[in-house]
Structure formats: structure tokens, C-alpha cells
C-alpha positions as CSV (number, residue, x, y, z in Angstrom):
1,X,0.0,0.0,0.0
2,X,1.5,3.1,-1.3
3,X,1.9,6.4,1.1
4,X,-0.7,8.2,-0.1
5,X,-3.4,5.0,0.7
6,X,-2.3,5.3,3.6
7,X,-3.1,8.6,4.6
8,X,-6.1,8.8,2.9
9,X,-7.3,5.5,4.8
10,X,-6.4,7.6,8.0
11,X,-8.1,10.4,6.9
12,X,-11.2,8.2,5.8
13,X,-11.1,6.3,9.4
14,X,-11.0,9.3,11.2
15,X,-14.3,9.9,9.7
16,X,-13.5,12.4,7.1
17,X,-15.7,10.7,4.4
18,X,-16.4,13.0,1.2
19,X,-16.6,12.8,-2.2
20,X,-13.2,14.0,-3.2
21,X,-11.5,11.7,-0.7
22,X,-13.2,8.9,-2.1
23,X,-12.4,10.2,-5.7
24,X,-9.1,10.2,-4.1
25,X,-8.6,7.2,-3.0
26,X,-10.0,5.7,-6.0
27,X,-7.3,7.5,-8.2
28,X,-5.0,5.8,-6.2
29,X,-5.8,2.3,-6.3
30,X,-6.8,2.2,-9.7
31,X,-3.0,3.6,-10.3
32,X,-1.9,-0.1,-8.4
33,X,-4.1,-1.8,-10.6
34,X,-6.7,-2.5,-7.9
35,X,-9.7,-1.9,-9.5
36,X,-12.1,-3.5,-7.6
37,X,-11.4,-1.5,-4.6
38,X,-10.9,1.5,-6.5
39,X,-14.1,1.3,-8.2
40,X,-15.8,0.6,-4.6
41,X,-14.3,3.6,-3.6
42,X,-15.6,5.8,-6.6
43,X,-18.8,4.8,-6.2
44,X,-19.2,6.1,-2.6
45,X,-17.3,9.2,-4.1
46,X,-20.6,9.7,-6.5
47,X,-22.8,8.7,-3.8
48,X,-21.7,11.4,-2.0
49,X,-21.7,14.1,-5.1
50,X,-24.0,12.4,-7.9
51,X,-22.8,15.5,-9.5
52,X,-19.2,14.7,-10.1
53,X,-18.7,13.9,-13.5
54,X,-14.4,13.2,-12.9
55,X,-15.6,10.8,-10.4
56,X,-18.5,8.8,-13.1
57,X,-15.3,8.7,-15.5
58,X,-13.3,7.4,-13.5
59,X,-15.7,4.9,-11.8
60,X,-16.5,3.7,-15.9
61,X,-12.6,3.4,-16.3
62,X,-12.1,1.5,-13.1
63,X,-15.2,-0.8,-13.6
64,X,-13.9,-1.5,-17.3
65,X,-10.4,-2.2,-15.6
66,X,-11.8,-4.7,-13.3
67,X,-14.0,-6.4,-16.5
68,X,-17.4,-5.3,-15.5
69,X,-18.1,-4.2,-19.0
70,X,-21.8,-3.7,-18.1
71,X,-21.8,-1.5,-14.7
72,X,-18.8,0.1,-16.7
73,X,-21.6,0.9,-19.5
74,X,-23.6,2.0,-17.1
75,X,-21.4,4.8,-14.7
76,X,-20.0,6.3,-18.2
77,X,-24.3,6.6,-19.1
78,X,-24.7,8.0,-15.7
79,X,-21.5,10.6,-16.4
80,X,-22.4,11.5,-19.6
81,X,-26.1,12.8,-18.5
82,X,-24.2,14.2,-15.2
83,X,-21.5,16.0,-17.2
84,X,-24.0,17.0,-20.2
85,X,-26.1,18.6,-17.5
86,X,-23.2,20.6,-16.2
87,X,-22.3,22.1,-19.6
88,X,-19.3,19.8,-18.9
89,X,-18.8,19.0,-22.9
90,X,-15.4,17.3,-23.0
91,X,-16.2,14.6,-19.9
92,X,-19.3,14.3,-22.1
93,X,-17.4,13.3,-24.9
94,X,-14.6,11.3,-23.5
95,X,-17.5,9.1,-21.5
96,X,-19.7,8.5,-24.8
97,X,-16.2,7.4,-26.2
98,X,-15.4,5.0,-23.8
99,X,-19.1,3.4,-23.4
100,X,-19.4,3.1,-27.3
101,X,-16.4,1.4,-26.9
102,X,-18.2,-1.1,-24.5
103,X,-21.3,-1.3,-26.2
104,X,-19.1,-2.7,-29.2
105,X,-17.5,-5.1,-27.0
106,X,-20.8,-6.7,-26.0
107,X,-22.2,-6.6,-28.7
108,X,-24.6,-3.9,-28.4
């Protein structure tokens, strides 16, 4: 667990919970390759903000990581009408991107 999990962990124990630590936190494990918990991470992260549209793209990436093409699908869906909703054009964009890409891949 690098240093910055760790802290972050401490921060989250300590009952600091919020939607950028989780974001956070997600970054960081998806960065080790442990998408599972990262994407359990982002998902309280948009829990707590359902407006975060960084947080549903990262979720989608972090779900596709960890080969869960169709809750992937799904959190890049919920970012795009998130980020379309903000005026938020370019996460727009990069999430219909990515969950065409999915939609491809199973056959949609």
C-alpha cells in the first residue's frame, strides 16, 4: 500500500468521508491496478456528489479495468447525463467514447 493510501485510509477512518476523498482514493488504487477496490471507492465518491462527472469517469474506467463491461456501460451513461447537465462537454465526450467502446465489445 503506497503512502498516499495510507493517509487517505487515515483520513477516511477518522471519519473524514467525502466525495473528493473517495475520488481520491480511487485515483489511487486504480493507479496499483486494484480496481475493484478503487471502483468501490468511486462509487461512494458519486454517492456522496451524484454530480461529479471526474468521479463517473473514472468509476466507468475503473469498472472497465476490473471487467465489469456492463456496470462500466452503465457509470459512463450515468457521467455523460451528469456531465452533459453541467455544460461539462469534454467529460461528455470522452465518457460516450469509452461506453461506445463497450457497447461494441458486447455486442450492443
Amino acid at each position: 500500500m503506497s503512502a498516499v493510501i495510507e493517509n487517505l485510509e487515515k483520513m477516511l477512518a477518522a471519519g473524514r468521508d467525502n466525495a473528493l476523498l473517495r475520488f481520491s482514493l480511487g485515483n489511487e488504487y486504480s493507479k496499483l491496478g486494484q480496481f475493484e477496490q478503487a471502483a468501490a471507492h468511486l462509487q461512494q465518491a458519486v454517492a456522496h456528489d451524484p454530480n461529479y462527472s471526474a468521479a463517473w469517469k473514472l468509476l466507468g474506467k475503473a469498472l472497465n479495468d476490473a471487467g465489469r463491461l456492463p456496470d462500466a456501460l452503465a457509470a459512463y451513461q450515468n457521467g455523460i447525463a451528469v456531465a452533459e447537465k453541467k455544460g461539462d462537454k469534454q467529460a461528455a465526450k470522452e465518457m460516450a467514447v469509452f461506453a461506445k467502446r463497450i457497447e461494441k465489445q458486447l455486442g450492443g
